[in-house]
N, CA, C and O atoms as CSV, one atom per row, in Angstrom:
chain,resi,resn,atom,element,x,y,z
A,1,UNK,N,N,15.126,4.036,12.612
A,1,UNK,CA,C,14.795,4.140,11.209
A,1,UNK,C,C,14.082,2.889,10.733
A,1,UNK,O,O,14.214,1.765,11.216
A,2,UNK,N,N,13.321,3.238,9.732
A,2,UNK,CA,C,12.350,1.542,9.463
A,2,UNK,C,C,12.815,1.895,7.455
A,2,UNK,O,O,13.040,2.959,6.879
A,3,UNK,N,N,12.797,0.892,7.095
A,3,UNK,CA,C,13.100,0.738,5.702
A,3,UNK,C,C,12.167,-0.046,4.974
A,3,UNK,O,O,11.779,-1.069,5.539
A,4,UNK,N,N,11.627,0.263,3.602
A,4,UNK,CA,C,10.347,-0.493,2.792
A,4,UNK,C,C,10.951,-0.877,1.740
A,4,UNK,O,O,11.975,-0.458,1.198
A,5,UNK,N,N,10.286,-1.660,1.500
A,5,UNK,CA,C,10.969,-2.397,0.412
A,5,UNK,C,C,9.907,-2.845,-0.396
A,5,UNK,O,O,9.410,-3.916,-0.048
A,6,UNK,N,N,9.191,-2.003,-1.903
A,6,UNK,CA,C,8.043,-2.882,-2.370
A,6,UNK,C,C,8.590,-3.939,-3.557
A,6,UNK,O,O,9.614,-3.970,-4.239
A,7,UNK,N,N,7.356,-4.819,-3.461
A,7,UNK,CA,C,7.603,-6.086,-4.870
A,7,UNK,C,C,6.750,-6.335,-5.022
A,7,UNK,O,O,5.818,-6.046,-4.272
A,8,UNK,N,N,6.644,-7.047,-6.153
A,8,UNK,CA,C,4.993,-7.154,-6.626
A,8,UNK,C,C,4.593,-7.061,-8.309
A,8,UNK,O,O,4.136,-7.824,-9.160
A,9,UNK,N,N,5.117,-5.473,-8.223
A,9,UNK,CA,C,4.811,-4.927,-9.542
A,9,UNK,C,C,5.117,-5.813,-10.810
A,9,UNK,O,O,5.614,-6.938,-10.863
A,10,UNK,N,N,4.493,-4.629,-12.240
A,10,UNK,CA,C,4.622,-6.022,-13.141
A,10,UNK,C,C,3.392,-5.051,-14.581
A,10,UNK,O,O,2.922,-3.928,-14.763
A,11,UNK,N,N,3.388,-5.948,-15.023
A,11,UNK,CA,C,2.702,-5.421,-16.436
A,11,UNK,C,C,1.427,-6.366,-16.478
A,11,UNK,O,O,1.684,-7.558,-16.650
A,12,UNK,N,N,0.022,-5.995,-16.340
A,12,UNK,CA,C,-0.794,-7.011,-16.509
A,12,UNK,C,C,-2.347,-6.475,-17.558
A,12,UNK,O,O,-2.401,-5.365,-18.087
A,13,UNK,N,N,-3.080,-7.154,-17.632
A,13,UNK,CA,C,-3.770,-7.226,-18.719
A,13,UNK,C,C,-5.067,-6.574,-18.223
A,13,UNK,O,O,-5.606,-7.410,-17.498
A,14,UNK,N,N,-5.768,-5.529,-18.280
A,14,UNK,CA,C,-6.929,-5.196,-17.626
A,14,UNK,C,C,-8.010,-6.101,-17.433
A,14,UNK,O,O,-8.512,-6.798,-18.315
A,15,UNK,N,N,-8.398,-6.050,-16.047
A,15,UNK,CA,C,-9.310,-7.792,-16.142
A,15,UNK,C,C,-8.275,-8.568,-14.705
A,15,UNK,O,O,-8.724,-9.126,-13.704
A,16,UNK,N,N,-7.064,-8.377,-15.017
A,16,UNK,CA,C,-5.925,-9.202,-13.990
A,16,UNK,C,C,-5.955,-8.993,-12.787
A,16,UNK,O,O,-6.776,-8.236,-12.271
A,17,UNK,N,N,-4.950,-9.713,-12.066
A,17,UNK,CA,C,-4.522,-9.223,-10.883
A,17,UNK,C,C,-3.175,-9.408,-10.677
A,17,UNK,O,O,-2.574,-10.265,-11.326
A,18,UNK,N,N,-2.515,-8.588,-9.706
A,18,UNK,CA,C,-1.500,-8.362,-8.954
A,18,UNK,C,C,-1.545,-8.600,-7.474
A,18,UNK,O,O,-2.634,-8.575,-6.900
A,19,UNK,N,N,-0.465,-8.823,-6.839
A,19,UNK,CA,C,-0.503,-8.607,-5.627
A,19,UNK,C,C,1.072,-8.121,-5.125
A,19,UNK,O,O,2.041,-8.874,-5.229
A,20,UNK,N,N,1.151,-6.756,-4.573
A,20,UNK,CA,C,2.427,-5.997,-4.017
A,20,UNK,C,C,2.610,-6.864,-2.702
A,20,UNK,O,O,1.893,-7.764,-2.267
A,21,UNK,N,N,3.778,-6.328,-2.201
A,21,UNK,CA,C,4.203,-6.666,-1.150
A,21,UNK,C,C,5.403,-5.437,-0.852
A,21,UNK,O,O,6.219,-4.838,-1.552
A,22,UNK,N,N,4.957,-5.428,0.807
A,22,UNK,CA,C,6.054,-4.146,1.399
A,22,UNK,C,C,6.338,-4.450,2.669
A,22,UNK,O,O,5.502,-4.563,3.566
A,23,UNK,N,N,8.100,-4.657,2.823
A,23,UNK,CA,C,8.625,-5.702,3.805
A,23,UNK,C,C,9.423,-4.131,4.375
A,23,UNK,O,O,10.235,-3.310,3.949
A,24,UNK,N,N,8.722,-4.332,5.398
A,24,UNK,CA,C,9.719,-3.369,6.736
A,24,UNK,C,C,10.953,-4.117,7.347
A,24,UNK,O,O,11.088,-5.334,7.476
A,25,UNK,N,N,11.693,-3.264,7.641
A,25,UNK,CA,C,12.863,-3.755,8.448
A,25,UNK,C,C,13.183,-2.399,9.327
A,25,UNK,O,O,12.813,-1.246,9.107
A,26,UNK,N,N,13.927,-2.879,10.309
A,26,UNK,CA,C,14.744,-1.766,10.668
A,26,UNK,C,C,13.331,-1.766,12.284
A,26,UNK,O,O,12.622,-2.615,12.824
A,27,UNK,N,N,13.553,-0.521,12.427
A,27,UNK,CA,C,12.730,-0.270,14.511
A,27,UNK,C,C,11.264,-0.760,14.203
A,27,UNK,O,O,10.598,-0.212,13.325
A,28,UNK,N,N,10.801,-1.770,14.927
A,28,UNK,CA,C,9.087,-2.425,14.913
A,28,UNK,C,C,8.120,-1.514,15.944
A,28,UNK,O,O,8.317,-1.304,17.141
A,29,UNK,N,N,7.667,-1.320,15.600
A,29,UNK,CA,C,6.567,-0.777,16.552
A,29,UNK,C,C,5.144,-1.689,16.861
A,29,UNK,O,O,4.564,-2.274,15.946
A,30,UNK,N,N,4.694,-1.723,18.200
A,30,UNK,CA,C,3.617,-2.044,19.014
A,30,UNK,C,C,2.473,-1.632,17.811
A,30,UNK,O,O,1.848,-2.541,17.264
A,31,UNK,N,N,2.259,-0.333,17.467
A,31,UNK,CA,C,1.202,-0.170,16.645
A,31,UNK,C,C,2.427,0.825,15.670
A,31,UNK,O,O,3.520,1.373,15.812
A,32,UNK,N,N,1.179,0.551,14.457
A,32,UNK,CA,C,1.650,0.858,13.379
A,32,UNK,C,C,0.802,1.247,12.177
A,32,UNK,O,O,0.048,0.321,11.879
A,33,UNK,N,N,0.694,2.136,11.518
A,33,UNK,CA,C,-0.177,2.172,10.362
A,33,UNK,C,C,0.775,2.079,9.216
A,33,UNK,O,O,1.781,2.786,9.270
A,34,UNK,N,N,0.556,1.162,8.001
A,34,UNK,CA,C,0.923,0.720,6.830
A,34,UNK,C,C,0.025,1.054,5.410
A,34,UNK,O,O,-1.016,0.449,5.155
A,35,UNK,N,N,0.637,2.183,4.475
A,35,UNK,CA,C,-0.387,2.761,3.773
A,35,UNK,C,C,0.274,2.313,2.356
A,35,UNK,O,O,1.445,2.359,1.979
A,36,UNK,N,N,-0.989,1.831,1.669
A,36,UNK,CA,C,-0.354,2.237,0.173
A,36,UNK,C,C,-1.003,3.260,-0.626
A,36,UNK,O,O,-2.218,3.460,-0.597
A,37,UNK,N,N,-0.047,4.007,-1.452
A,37,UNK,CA,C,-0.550,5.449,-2.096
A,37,UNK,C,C,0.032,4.852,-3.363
A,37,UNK,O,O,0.627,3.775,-3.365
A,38,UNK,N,N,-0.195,5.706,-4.593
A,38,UNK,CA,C,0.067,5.624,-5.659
A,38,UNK,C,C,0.045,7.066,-6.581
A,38,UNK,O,O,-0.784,7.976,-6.585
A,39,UNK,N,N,1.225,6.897,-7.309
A,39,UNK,CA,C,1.146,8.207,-8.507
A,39,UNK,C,C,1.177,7.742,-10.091
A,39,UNK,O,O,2.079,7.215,-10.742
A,40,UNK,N,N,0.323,7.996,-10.324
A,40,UNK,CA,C,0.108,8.318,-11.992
A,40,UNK,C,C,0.849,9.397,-12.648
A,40,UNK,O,O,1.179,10.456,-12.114
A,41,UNK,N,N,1.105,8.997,-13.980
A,41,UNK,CA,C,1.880,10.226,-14.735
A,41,UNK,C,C,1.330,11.369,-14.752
A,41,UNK,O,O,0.111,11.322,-14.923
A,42,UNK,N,N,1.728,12.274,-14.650
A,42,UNK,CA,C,1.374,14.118,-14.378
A,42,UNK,C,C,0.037,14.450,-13.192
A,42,UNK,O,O,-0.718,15.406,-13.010
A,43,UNK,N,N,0.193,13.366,-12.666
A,43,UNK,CA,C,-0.696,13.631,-11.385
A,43,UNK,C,C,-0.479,13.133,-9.725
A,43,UNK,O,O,-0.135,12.003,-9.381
A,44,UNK,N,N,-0.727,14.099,-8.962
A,44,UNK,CA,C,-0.596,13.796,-7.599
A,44,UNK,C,C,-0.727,12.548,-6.887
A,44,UNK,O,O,-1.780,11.911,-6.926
A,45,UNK,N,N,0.174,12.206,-6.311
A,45,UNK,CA,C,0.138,11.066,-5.613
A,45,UNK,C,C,-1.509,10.922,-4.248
A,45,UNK,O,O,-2.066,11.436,-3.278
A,46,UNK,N,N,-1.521,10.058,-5.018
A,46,UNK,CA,C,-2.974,9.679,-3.718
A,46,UNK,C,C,-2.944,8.243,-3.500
A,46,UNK,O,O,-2.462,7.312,-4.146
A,47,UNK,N,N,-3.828,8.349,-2.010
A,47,UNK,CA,C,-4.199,7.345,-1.390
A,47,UNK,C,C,-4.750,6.517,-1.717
A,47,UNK,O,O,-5.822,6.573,-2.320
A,48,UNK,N,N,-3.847,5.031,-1.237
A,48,UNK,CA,C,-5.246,3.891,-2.032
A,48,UNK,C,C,-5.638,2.916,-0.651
A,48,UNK,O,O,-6.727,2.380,-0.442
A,49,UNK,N,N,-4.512,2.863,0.145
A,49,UNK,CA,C,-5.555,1.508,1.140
A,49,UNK,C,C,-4.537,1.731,2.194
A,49,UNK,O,O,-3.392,2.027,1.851
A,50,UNK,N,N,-4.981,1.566,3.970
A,50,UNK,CA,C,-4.221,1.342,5.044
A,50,UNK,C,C,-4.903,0.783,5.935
A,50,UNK,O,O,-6.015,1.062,6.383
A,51,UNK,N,N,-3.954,-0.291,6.255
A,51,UNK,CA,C,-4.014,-0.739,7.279
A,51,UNK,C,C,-3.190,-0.270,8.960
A,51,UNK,O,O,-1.994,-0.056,9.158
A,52,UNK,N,N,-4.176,-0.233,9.816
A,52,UNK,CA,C,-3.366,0.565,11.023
A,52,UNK,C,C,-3.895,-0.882,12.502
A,52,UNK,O,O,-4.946,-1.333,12.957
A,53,UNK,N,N,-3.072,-0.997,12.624
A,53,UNK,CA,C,-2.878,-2.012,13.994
A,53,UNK,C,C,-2.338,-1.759,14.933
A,53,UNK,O,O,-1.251,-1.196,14.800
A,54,UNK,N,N,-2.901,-2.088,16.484
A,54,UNK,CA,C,-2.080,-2.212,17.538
A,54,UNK,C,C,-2.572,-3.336,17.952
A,54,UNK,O,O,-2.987,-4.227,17.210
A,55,UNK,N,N,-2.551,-3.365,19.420
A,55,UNK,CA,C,-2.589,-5.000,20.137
A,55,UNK,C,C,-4.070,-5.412,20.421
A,55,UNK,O,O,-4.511,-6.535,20.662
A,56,UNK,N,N,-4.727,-4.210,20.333
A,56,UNK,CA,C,-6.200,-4.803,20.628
A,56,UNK,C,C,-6.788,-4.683,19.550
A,56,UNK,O,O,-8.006,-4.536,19.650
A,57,UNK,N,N,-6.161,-4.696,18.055
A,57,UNK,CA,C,-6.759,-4.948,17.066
A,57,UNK,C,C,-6.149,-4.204,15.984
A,57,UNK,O,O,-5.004,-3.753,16.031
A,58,UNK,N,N,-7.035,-4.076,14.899
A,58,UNK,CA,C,-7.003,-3.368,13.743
A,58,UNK,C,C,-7.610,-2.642,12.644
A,58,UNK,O,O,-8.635,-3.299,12.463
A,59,UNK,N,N,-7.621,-1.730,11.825
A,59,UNK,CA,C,-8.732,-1.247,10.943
A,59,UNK,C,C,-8.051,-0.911,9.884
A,59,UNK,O,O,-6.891,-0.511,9.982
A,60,UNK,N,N,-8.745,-1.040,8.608
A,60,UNK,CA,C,-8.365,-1.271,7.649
A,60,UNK,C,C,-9.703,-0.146,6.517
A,60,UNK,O,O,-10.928,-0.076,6.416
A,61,UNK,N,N,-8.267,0.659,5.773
A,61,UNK,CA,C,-9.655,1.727,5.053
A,61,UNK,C,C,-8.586,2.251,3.408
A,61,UNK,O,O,-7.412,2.494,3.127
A,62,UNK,N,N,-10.033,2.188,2.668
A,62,UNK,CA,C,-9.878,1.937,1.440
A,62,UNK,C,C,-10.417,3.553,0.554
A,62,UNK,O,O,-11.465,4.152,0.798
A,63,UNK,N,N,-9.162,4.048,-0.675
A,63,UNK,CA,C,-10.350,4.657,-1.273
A,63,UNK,C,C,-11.309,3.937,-2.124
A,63,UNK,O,O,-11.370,2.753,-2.455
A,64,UNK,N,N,-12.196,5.175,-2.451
A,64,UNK,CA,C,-13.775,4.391,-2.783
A,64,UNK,C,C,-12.870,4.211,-4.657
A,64,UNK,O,O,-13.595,3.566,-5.414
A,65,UNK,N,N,-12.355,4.392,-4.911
A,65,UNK,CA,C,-11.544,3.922,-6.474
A,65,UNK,C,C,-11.055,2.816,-6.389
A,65,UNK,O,O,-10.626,2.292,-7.417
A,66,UNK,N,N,-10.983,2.202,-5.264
A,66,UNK,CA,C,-10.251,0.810,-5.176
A,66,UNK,C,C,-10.825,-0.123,-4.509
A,66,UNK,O,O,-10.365,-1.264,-4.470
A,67,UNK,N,N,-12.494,0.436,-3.564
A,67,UNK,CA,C,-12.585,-0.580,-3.002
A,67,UNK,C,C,-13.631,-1.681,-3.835
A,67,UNK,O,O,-14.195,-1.544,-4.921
A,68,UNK,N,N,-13.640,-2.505,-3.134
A,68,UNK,CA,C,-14.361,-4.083,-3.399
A,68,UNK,C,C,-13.299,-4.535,-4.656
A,68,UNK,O,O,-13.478,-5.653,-5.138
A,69,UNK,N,N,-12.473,-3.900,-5.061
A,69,UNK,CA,C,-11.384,-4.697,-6.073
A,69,UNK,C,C,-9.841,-5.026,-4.965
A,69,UNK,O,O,-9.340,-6.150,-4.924
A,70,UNK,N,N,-9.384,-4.061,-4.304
A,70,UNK,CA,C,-7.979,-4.015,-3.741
A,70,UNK,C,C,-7.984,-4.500,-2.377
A,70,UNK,O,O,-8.890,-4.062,-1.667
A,71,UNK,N,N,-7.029,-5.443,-1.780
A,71,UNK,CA,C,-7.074,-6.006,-0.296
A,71,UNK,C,C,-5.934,-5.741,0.224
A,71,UNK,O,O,-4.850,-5.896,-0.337
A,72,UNK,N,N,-6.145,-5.267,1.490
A,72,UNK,CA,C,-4.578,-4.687,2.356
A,72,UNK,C,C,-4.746,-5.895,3.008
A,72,UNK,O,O,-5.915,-6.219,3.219
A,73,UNK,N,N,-4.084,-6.462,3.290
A,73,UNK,CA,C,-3.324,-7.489,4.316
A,73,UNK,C,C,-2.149,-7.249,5.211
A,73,UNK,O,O,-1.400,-6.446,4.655
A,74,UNK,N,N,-1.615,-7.686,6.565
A,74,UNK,CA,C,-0.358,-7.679,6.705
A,74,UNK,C,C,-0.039,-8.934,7.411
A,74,UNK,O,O,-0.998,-9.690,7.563
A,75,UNK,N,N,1.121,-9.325,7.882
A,75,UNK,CA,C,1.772,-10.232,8.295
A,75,UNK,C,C,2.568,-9.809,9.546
A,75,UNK,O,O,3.786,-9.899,9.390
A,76,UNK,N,N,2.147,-9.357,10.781
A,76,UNK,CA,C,2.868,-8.824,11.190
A,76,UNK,C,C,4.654,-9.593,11.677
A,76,UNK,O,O,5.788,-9.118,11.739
A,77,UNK,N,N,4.069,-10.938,11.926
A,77,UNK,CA,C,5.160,-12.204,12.337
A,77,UNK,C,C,6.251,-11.438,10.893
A,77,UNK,O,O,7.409,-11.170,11.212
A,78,UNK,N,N,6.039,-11.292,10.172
A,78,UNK,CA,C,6.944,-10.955,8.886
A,78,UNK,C,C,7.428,-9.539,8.445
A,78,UNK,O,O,8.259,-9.363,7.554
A,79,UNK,N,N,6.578,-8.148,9.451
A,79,UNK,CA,C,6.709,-7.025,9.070
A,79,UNK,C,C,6.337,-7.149,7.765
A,79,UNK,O,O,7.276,-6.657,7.139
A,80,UNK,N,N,5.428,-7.558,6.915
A,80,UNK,CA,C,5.000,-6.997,6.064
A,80,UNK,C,C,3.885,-7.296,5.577
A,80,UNK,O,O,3.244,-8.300,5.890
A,81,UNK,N,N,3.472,-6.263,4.579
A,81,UNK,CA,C,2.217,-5.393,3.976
A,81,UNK,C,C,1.880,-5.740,2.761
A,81,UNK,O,O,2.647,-5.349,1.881
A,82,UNK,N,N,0.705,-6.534,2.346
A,82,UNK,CA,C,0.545,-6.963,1.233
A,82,UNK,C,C,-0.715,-6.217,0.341
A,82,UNK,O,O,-1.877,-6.199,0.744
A,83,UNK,N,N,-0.480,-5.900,-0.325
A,83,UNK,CA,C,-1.751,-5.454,-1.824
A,83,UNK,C,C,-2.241,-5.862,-3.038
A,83,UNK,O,O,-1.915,-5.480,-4.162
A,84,UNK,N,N,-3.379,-6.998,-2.568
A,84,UNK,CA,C,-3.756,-7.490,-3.580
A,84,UNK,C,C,-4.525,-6.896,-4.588
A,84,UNK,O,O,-5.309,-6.168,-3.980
A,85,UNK,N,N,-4.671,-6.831,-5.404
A,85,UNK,CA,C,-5.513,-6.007,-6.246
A,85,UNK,C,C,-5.987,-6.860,-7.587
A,85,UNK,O,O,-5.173,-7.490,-8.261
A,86,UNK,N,N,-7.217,-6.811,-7.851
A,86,UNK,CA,C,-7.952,-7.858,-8.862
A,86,UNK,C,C,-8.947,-6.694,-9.591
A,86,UNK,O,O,-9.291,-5.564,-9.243
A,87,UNK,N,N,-9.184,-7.384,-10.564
A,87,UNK,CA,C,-10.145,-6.494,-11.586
A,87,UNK,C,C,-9.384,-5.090,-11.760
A,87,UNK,O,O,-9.977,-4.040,-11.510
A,88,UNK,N,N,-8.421,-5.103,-12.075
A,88,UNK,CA,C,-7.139,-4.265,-12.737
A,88,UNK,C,C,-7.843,-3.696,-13.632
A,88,UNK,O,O,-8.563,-4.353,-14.384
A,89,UNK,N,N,-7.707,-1.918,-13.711
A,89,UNK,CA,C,-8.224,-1.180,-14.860
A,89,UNK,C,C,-7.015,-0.755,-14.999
A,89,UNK,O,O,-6.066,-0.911,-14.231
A,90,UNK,N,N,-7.096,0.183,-16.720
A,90,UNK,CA,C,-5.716,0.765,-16.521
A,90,UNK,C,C,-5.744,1.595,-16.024
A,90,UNK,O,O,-4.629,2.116,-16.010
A,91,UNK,N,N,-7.253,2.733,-14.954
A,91,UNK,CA,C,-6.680,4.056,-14.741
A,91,UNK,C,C,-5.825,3.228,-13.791
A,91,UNK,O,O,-4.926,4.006,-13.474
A,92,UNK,N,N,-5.619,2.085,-13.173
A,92,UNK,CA,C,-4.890,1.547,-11.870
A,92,UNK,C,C,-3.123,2.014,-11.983
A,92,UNK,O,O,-2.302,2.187,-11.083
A,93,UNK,N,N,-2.990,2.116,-13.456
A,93,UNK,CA,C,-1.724,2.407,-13.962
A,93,UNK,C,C,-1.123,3.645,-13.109
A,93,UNK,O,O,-1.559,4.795,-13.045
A,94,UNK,N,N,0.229,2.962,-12.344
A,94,UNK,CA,C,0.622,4.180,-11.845
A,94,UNK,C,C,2.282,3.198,-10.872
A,94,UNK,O,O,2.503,1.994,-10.744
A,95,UNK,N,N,3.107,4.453,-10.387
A,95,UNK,CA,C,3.746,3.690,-9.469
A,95,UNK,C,C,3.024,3.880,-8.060
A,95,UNK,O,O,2.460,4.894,-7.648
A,96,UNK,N,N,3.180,2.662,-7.432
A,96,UNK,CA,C,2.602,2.259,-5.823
A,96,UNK,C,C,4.024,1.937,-5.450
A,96,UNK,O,O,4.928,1.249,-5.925
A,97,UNK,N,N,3.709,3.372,-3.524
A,97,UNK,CA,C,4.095,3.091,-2.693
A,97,UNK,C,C,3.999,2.769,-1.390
A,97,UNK,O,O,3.392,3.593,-0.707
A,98,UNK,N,N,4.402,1.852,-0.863
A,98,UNK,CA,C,4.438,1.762,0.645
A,98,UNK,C,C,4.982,2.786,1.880
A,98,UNK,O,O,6.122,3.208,2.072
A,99,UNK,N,N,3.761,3.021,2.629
A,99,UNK,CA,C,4.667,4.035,3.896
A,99,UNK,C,C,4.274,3.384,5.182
A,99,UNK,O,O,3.611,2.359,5.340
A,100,UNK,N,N,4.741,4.074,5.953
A,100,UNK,CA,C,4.300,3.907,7.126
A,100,UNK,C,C,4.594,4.823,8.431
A,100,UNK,O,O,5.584,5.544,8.550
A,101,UNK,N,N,3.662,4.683,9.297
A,101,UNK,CA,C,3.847,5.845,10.384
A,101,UNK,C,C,3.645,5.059,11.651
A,101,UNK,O,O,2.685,4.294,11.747
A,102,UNK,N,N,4.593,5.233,12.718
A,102,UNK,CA,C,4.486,4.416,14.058
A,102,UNK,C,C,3.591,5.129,15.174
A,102,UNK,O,O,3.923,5.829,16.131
A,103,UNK,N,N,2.108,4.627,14.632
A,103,UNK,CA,C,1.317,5.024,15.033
A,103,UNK,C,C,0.195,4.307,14.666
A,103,UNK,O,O,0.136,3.615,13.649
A,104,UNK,N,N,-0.691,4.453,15.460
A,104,UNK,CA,C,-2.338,3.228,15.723
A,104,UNK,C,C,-3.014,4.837,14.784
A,104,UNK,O,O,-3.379,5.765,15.506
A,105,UNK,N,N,-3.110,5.004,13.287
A,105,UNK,CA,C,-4.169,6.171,13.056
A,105,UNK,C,C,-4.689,6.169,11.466
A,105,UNK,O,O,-3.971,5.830,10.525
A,106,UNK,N,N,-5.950,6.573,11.360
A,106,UNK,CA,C,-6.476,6.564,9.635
A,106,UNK,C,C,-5.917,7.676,9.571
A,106,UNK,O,O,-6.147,8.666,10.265
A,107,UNK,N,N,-4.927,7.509,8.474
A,107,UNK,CA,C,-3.589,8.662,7.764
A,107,UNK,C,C,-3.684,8.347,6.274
A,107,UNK,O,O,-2.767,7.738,5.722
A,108,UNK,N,N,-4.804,8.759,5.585
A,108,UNK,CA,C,-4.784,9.192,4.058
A,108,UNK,C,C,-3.960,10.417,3.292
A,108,UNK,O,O,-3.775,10.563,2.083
A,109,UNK,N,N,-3.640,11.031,4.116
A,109,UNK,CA,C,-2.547,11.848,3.349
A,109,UNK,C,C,-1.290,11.493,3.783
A,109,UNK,O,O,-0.979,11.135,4.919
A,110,UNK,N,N,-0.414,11.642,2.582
A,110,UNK,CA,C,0.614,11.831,2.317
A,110,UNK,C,C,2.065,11.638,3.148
A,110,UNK,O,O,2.895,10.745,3.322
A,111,UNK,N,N,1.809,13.295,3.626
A,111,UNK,CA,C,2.767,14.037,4.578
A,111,UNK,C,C,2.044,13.248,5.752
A,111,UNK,O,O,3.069,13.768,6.192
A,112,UNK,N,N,1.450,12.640,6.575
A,112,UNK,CA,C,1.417,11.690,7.598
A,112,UNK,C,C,1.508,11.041,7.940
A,112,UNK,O,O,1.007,10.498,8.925
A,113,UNK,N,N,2.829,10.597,6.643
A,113,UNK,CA,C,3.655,9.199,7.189
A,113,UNK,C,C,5.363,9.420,7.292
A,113,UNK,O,O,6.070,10.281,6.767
A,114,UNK,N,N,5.606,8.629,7.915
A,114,UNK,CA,C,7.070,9.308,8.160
A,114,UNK,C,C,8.018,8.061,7.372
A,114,UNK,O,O,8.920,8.632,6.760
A,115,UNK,N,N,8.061,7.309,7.283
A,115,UNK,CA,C,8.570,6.603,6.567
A,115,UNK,C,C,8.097,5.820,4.674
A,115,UNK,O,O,6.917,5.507,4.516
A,116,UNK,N,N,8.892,5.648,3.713
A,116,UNK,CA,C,8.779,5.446,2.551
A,116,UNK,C,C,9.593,4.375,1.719
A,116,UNK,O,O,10.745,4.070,2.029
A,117,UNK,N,N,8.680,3.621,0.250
A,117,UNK,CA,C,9.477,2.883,0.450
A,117,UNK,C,C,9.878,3.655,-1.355
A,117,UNK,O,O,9.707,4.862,-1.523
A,118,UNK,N,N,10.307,2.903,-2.322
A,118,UNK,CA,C,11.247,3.572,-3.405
A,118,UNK,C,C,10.050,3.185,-4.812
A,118,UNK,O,O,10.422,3.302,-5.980
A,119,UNK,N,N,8.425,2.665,-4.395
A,119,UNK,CA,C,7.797,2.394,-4.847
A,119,UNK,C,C,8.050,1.394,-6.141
A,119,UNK,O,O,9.192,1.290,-6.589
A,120,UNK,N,N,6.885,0.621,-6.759
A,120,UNK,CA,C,7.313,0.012,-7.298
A,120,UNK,C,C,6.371,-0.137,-9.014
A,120,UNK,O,O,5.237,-0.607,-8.919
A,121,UNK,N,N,6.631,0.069,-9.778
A,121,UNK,CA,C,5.673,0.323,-11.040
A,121,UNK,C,C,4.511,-0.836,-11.320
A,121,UNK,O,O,4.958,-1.917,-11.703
A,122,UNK,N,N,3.544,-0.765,-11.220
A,122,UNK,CA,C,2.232,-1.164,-11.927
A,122,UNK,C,C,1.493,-0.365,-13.450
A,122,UNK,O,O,1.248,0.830,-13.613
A,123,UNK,N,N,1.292,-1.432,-14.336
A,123,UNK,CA,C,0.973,-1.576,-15.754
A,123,UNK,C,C,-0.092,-1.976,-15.990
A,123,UNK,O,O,-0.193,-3.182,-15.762
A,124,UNK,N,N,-1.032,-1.477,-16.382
A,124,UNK,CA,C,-2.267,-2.266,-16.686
A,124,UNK,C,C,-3.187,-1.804,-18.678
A,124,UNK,O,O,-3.947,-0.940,-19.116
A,125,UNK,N,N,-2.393,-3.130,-19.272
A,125,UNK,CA,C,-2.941,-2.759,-20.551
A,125,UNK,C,C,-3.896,-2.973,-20.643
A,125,UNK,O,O,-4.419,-3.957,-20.121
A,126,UNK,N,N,-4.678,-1.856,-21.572
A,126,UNK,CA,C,-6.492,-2.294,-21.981
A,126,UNK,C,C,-6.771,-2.980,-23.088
A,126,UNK,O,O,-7.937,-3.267,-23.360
C-alpha cells in the first residue's frame, strides 16, 4: 500500500503563487508515475501535471491550462512530489490531488492511478 499526503494549499491572490507538496510513504517503487489532478465545484475532476520516472530517466507532461505557469518536480531521495504553480488565476480554484500509479506511464486519466491522496484545497481570489 503507498499513502499521499498533500500540503501546500492555502488562499492566494490572483497574480500569486503556491507550491503543493505530496509525500508518499508506505511500498517505493523502481518507477513510478506521480500525477496531480484537480476538482472544481460542480465539475469533473481533471488532469493537471505528471511526472513518471524510472532509472533511465523521466518525463514530465502538463495540461495545456496549466502549462508555462505550473511545475511538477519530485524528490525522489524524499518520495515526494512537488507543484509549483505561479501566475494563479481563479479558474485555478479548485481542490488538488495527488496520485500515483507504480508504473513508468503518461496516465492523464483518472481511473489510471491506483493510489490517492485526501487532496488539499486551493483559493485563488480575483
Amino acid at each position: 500500500q503507498v499513502q499521499l499526503v498533500e500540503s501546500g494549499g492555502g488562499l492566494v491572490q490572483a497574480g500569486g503563487s503556491l507550491r503543493l507538496s505530496c509525500a508518499a510513504s508506505g511500498r517505493t517503487f523502481s518507477s513510478s508515475t506521480m500525477g496531480w489532478f484537480r476538482q472544481a465545484p460542480g465539475k469533473d475532476r481533471e488532469f493537471v501535471a505528471l511526472s513518471a520516472w524510472t532509472w533511465t530517466g523521466g518525463r514530465t507532461v502538463y495540461a495545456d491550462s496549466v502549462k508555462g505557469r505550473f511545475t511538477i518536480s519530485r524528490d525522489n531521495a524524499k518520495n515526494t512530489v512537488y507543484l509549483e504553480m505561479n501566475s494563479l488565476k481563479f479558474e485555478d480554484t479548485a481542490v488538488y490531488y495527488c496520485a500515483a500509479k507504480s508504473e513508468f506511464t503518461v496516465a492523464t486519466r483518472d481511473y489510471e492511478y491506483d493510489y490517492w491522496g485526501q487532496g488539499t484545497q486551493v483559493t485563488v481570489s480575483s
